[in-house]
N, C-alpha and C positions, 0 to 999 in steps of 0.2 A: 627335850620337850619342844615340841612344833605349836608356832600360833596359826590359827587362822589366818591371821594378819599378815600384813608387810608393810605398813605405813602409821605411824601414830601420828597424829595431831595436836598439837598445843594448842589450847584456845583462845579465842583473844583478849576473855576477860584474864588471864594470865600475860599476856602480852599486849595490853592497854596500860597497866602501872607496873610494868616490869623495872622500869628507872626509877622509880618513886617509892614502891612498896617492896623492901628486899624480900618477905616470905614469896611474893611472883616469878621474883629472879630465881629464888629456891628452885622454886614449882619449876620455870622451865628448862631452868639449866638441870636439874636430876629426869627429870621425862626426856631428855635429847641423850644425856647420858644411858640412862636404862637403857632405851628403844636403840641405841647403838650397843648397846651388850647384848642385845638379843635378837640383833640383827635386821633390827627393822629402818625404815627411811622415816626420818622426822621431816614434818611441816609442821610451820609456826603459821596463823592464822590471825590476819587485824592487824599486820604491824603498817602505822602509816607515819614513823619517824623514823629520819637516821640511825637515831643515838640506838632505835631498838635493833634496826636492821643490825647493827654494829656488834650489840651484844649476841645477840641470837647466832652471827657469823662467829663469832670470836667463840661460843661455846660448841660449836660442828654443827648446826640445824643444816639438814642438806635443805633443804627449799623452803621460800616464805611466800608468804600471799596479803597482798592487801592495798589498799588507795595508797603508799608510796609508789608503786608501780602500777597499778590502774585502776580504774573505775568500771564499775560491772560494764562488758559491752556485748552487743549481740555478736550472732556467732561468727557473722562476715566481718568484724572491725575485728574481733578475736583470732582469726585464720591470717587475717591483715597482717597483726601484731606478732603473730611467729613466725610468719614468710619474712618478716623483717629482723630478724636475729633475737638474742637476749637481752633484755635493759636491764639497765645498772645507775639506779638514781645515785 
């Protein structure tokens, strides 16, 4: 079977009490495993602590997004921030 898809998403309110509330960690850690059995690229969405980046990395999430690594910016500070490599808080 073929998805439409190629990328799933974690949300943040799963990934705001991910350390605190194990049914979230449930939630993200089986959505990252799924969406890699079926082949799809996970992104986690609102992660703006360590300890989440940490979990989220340690479970395969290929990519995260959120204020540990930046604050919404217009499109020129944003073209800025890729000409200048990958950050790694």
């Amino acid at each position: 079977m073929r998805l439409p898809i190629a990328t799933v998403k974690i949300d943040r309110s799963f990934v705001r009490d991910l350390l605190s509330v194990p049914e979230h960690a449930a939630v993200a850690a089986s959505v990252i495993a799924l969406g890699h059995r079926l082949g799809l690229t996970v992104v986690a969405e609102g992660v703006e602590m360590h300890g989440e980046r940490e979990f989220l990395r340690d479970e395969g999430c290929d990519a995260l997004q959120g204020y540990l690594f930046s604050k919404p910016l217009s499109r020129e500070r944003c073209a800025a921030l890729l000409e200048a490599g990958p950050v790694v808080p």
